[in-house]
N, C-alpha and C positions, 0 to 999 in steps of 0.2 A: 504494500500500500504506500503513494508517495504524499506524505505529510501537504506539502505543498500544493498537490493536484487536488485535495480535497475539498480544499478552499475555494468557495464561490469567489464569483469578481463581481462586483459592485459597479454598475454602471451608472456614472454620473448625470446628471439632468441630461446637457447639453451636448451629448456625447450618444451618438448612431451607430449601434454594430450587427451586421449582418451575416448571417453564413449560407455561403451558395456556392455548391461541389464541392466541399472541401474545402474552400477558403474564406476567411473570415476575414470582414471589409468592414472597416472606424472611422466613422468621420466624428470630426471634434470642430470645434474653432478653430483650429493652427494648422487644418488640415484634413488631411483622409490619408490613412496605411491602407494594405490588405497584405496578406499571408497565406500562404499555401501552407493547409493545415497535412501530418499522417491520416494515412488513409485509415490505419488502426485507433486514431482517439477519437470519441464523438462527441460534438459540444452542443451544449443549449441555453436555451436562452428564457429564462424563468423567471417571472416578475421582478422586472430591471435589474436581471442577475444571470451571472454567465456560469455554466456549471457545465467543467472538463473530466470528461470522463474514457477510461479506455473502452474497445469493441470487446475484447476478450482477454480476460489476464494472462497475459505473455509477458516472457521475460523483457521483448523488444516493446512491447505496449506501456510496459510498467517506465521504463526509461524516457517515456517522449511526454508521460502521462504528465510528470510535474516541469517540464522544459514549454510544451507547448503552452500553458497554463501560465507560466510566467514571461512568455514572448507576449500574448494578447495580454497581459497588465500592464504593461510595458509600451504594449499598441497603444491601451488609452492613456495613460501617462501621458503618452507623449504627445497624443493630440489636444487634451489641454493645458499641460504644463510644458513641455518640450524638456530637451536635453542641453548641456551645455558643458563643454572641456574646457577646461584652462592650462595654458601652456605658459613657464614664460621661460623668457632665453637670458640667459650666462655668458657673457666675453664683453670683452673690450672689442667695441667695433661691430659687435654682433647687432642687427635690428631686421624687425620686419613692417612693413609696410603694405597697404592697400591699392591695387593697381584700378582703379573700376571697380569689380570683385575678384579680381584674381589674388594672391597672398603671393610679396616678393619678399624672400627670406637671404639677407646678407649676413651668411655668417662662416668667413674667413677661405670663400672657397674665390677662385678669380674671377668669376662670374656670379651674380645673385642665383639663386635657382624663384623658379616659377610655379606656384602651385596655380591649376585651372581651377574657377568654380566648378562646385559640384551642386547638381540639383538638386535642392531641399536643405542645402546645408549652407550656414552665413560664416563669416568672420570678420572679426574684430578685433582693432591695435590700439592697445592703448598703453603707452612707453615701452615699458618689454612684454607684454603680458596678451598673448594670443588667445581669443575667443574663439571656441568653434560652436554655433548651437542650432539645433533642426528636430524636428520629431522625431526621427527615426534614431532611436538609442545604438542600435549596432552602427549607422552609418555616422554617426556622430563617433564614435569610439575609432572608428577604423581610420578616417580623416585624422585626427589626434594624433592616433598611431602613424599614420603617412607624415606627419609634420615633425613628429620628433624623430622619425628616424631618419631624415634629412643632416640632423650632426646631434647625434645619441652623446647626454653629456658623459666624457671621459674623467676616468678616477683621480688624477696627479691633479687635476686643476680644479676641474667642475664645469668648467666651458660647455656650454653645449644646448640645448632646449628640453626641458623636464615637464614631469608635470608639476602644478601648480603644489605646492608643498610635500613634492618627494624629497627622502632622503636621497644621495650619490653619496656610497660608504667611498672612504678616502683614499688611497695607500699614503704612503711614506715614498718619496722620491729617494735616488741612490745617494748614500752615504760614502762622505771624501773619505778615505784609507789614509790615517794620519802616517807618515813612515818617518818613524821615531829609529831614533840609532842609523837610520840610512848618513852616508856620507859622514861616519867620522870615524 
């Protein structure tokens, strides 16, 4: 049994959810998702409440039974409240800026690199601290992901674009070899 899948979902006023073959389609205020649901979970829809359930207890049914159940939370989340990443960037020299909506990221390489809009997802520069925010929680995460790993900060310094209050554990750069007794 998945703790998590048992859990109805709560459908807020202002907030449309649909299921048609298999896919289940949210519109909110900030938008509309939809989702290709497993063919093994079946979901309903029960006085302004959504309740996921599997077709047959299978090992493979029981595994999607609390995943699918919390991608559709996540659907309506994000269609009235949306998502939102924070990045921001480390160095001397390092910045990014707004081209139109494209994101140009100067950081230490001899050319700026150029990230393209992507549909559904905004950003925002404000001193060092990059915005990424959109309904869609996985395509918000993944953009993040595509932005920091343009210069992933390195250990010896901390240079690099993080996320918004990650640790970067340190090292210790190389120690001079004192050569004591040498030359006498």
């Amino acid at each position: 049994m998945s703790r998590i899948g048992k859990k109805p979902i709560e459908i807020p006023k202002d907030v449309e959810v649909k299921v048609e073959n298999n896919t289940v389609i949210v519109k909110g205020p900030k938008g509309e998702l939809q989702k290709e649901v497993h063919f093994e979970i079946k979901i309903e829809i029960k006085d302004d409440k959504i309740f996921v359930s599997p077709e047959k207890e299978t090992k493979r049914s029981k595994a999607f039974w609390g995943l699918f159940r919390t991608l559709i939370f996540n659907m309506i989340k994000g269609v009235t409240d949306g998502y939102e990443k924070k990045l921001e960037i480390h160095g001397v020299g390092y910045k990014a800026n707004l081209e139109e909506e494209d994101l140009i990221l100067s950081v230490g390489f001899s050319n700026p690199v150029k990230l393209d809009k992507v549909e559904g997802i905004e950003f925002s520069v404000e001193k060092s601290i990059i915005t990424v925010s959109g309904i869609d929680k996985e395509l918000v995460g993944q953009i993040a992901a595509k932005i920091r790993k343009v210069r992933p900060p390195e250990p010896y310094k901390g240079k690099g674009i993080r996320y918004l209050g990650e640790e970067i554990r340190r090292k210790a750069g190389k120690k001079v070899a004192t050569t004591e007794g040498a030359g006498s």
